[in-house]
Backbone as ProteinMPNN parsed JSONL, in Angstrom:
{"seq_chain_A": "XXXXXXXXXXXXXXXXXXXXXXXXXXXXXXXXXXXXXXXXXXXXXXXXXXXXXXXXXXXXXXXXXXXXXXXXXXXXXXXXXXXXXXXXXXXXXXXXXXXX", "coords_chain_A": {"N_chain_A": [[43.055, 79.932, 78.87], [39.903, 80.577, 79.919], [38.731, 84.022, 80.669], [36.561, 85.677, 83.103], [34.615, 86.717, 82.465], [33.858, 85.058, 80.165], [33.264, 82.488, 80.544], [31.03, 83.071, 81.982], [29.331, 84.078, 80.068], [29.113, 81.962, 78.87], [27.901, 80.292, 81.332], [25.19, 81.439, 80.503], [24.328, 80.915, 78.468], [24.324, 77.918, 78.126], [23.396, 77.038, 80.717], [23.211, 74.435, 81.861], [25.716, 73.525, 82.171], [27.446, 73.998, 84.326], [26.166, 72.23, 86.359], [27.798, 69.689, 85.484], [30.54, 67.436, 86.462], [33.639, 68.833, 87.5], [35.701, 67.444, 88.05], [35.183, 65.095, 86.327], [34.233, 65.287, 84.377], [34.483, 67.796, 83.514], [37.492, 68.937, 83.231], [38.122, 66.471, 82.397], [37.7, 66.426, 79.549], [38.573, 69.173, 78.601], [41.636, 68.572, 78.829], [41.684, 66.703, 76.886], [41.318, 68.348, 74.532], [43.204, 69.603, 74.574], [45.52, 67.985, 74.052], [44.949, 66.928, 71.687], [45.962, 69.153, 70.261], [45.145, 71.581, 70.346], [45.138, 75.206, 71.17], [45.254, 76.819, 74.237], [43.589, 79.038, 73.997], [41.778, 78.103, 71.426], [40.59, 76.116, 72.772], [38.636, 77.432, 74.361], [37.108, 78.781, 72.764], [36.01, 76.75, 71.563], [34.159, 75.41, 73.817], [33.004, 77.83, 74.129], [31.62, 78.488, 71.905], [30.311, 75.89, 71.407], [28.915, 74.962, 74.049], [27.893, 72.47, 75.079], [28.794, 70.128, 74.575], [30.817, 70.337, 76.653], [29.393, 68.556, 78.271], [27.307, 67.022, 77.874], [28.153, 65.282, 75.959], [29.724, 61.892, 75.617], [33.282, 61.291, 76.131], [34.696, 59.191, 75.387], [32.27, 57.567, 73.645], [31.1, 59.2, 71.951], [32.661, 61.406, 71.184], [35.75, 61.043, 70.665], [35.376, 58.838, 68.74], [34.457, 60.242, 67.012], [37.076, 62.196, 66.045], [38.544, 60.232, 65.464], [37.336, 59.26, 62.846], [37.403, 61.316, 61.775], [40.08, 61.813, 61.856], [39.804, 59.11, 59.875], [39.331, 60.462, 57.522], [41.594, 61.675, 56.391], [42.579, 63.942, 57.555], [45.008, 65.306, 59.514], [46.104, 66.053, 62.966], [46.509, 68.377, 63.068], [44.531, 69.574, 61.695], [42.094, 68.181, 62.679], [42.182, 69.709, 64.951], [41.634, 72.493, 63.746], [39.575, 72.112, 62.775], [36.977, 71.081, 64.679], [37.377, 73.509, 66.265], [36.775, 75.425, 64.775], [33.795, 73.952, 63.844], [32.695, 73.327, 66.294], [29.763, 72.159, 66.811], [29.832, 70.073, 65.209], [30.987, 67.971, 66.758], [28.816, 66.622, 67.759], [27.203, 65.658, 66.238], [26.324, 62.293, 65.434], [27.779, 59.677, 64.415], [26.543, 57.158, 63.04], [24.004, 57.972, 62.623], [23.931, 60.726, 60.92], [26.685, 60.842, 59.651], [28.045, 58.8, 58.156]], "CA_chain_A": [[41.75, 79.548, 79.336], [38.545, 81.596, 79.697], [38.358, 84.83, 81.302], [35.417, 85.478, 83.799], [33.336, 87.195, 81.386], [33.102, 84.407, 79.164], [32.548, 81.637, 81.291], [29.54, 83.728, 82.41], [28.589, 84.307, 79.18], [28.776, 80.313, 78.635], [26.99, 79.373, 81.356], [24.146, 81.698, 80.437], [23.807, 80.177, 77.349], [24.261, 76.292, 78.498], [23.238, 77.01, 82.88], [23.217, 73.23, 83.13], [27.389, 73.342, 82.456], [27.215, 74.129, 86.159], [25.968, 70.649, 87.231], [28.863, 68.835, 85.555], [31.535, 67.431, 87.516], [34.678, 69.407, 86.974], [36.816, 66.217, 87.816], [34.547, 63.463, 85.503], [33.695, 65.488, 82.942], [35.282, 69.057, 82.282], [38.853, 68.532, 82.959], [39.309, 65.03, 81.093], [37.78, 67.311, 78.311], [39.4, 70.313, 78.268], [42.929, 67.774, 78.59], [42.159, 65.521, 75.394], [41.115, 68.698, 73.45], [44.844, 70.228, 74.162], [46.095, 66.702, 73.572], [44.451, 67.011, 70.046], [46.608, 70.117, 69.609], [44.432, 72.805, 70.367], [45.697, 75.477, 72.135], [43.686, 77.739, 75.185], [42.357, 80.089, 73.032], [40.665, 77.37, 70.694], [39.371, 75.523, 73.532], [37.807, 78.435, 74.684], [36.443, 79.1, 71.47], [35.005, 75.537, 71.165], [33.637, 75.83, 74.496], [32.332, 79.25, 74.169], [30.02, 78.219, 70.587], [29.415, 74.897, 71.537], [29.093, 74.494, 75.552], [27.383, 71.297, 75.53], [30.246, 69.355, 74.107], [31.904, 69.527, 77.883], [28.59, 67.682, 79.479], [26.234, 65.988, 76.696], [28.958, 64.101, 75.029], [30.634, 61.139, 76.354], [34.655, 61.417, 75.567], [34.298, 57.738, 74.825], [31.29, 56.989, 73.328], [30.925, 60.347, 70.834], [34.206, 62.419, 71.046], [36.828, 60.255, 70.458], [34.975, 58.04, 67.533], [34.591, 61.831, 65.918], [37.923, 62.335, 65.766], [38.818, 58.937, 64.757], [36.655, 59.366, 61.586], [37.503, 62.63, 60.783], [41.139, 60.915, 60.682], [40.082, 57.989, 58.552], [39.252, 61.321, 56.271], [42.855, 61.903, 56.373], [43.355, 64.719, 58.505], [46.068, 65.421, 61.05], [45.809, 66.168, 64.272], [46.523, 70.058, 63.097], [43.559, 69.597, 60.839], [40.942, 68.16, 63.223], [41.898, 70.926, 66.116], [41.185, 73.646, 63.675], [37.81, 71.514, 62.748], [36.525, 71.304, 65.784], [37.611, 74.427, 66.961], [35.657, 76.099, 63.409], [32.961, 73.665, 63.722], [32.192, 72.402, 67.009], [28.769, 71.284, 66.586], [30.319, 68.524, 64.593], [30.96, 66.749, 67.402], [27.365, 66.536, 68.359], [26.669, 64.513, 65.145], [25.917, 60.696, 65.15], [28.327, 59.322, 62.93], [25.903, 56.698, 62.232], [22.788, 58.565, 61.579], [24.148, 61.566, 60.168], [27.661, 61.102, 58.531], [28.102, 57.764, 57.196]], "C_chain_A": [[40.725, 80.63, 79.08], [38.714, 82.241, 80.763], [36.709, 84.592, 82.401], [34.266, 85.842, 82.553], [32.679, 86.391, 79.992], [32.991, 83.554, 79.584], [31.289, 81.825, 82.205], [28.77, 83.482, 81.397], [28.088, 82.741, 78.606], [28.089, 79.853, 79.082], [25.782, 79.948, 81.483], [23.517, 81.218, 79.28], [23.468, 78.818, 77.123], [24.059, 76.168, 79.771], [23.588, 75.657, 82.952], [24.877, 72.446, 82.879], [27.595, 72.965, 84.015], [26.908, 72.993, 86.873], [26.739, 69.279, 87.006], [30.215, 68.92, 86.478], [32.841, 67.977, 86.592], [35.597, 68.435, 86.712], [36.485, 64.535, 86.744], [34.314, 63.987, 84.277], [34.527, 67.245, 82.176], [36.551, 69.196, 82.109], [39.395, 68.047, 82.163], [39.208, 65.784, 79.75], [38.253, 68.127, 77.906], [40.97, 69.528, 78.137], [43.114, 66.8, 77.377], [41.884, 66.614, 74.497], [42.666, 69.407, 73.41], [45.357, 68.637, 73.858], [45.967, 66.252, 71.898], [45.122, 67.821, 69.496], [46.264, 71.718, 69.814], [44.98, 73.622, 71.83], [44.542, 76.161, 73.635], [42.86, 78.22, 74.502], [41.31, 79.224, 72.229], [40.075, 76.498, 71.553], [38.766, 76.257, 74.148], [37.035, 78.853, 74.111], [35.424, 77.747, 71.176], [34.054, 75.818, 72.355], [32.204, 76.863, 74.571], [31.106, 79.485, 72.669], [29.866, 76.814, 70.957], [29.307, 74.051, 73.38], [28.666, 72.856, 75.895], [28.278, 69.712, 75.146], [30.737, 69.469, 75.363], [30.934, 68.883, 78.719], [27.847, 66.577, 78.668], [26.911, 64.711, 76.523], [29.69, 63.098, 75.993], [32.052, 61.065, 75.721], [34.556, 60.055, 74.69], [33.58, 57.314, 73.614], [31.072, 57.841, 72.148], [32.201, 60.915, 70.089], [35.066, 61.854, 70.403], [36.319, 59.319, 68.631], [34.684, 59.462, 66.927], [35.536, 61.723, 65.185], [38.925, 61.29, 64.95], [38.33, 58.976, 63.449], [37.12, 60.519, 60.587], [39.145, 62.049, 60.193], [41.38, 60.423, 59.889], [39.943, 58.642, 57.669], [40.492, 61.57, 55.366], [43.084, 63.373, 56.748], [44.292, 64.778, 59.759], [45.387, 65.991, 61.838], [45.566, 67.868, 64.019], [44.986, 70.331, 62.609], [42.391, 69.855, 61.908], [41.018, 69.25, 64.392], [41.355, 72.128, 65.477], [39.823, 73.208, 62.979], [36.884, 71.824, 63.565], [36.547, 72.997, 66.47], [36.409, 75.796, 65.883], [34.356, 75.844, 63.695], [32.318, 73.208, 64.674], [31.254, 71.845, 67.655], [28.789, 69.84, 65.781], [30.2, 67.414, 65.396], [29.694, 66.391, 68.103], [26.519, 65.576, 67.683], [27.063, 63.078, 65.675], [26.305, 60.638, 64.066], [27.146, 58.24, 62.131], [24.762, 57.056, 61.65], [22.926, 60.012, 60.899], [25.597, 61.85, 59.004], [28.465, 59.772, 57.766], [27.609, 57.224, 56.119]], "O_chain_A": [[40.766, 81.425, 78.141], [38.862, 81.639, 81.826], [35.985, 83.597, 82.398], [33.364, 85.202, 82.013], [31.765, 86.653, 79.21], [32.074, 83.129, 78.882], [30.723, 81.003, 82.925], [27.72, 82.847, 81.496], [27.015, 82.453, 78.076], [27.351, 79.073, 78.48], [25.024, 79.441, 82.31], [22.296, 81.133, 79.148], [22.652, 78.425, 76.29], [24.52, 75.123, 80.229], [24.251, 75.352, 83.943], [25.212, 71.309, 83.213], [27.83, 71.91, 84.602], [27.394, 72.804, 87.987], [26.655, 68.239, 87.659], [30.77, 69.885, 87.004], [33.063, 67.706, 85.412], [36.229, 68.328, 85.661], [37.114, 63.497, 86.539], [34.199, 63.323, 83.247], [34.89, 67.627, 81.063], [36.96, 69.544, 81.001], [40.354, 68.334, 81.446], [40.14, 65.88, 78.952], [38.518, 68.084, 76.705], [41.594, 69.974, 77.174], [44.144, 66.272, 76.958], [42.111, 66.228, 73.35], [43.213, 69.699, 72.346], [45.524, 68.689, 72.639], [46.658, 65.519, 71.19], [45.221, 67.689, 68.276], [46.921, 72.718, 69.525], [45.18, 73.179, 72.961], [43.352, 75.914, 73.834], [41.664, 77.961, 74.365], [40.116, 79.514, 72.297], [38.998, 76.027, 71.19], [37.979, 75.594, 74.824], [36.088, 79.394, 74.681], [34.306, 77.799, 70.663], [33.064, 76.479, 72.041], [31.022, 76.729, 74.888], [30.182, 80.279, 72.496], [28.716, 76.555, 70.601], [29.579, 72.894, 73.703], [29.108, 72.209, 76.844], [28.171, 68.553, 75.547], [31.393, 68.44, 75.528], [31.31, 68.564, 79.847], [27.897, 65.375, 78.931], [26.553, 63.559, 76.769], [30.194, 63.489, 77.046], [31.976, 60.704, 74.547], [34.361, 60.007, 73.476], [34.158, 56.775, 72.67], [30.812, 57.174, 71.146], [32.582, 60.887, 68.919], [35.166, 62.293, 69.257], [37.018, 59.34, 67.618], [34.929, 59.28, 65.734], [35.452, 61.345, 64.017], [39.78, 61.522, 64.096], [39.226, 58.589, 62.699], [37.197, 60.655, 59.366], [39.522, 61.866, 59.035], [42.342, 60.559, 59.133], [40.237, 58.083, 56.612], [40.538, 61.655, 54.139], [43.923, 63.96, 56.065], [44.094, 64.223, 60.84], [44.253, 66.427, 61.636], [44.697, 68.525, 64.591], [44.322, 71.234, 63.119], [41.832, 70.925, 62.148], [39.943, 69.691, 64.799], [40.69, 72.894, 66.173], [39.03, 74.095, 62.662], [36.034, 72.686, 63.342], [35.606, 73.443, 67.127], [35.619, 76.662, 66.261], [33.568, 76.777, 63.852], [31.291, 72.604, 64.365], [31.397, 71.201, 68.694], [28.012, 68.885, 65.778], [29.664, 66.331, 65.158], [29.793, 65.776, 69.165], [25.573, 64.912, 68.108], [28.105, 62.877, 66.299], [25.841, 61.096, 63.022], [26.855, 58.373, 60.942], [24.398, 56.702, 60.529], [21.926, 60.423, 60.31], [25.674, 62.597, 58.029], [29.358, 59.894, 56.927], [28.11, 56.198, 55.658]]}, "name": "protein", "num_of_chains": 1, "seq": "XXXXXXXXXXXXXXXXXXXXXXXXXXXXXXXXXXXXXXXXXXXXXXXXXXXXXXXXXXXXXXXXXXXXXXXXXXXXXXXXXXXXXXXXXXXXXXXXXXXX"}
């Protein structure tokens, strides 16, 4: 997981982390991105460059249809964790108005 010093440093960079619910929104997230493969360290790392990925996004509605796409690319599961974990402003994109 994340030390103190970088979940400080997170939520000085994203403060309104802090007003998501831990049990609706940062948990289920932090549990489907190890479910993707990724271990602590890279969800700490996604986290820690792209904070708004555990409140903005809906798992549902954004997240999940990401990962789904990046599949139909033909990447594995190993693939898209070290995607995301490289790139994770990716998941911030609108597949339909930016990558289709």
């Amino acid at each position: 997981g994340m030390d103190d010093s970088q979940v400080a440093k997170t939520i000085v960079k994203f403060p309104q982390l802090v007003g998501y619910s831990l049990e609706e929104s940062l948990k289920p997230k932090v549990q489907w991105l190890k479910e993707l493969g990724m271990d602590d360290s890279q969800v700490a790392k996604t986290i820690m460059k792209f904070p708004n990925l555990m409140g903005s996004y809906g798992l549902e509605k954004n997240l999940k249809p990401m990962v789904q796409w990046l599949k139909e690319l033909g990447m594995d599961d190993s693939q898209v964790a070290k995607t995301i974990t490289k790139f994770p402003n990716l998941m911030g994109c609108s597949l339909e108005e930016n990558l289709k």
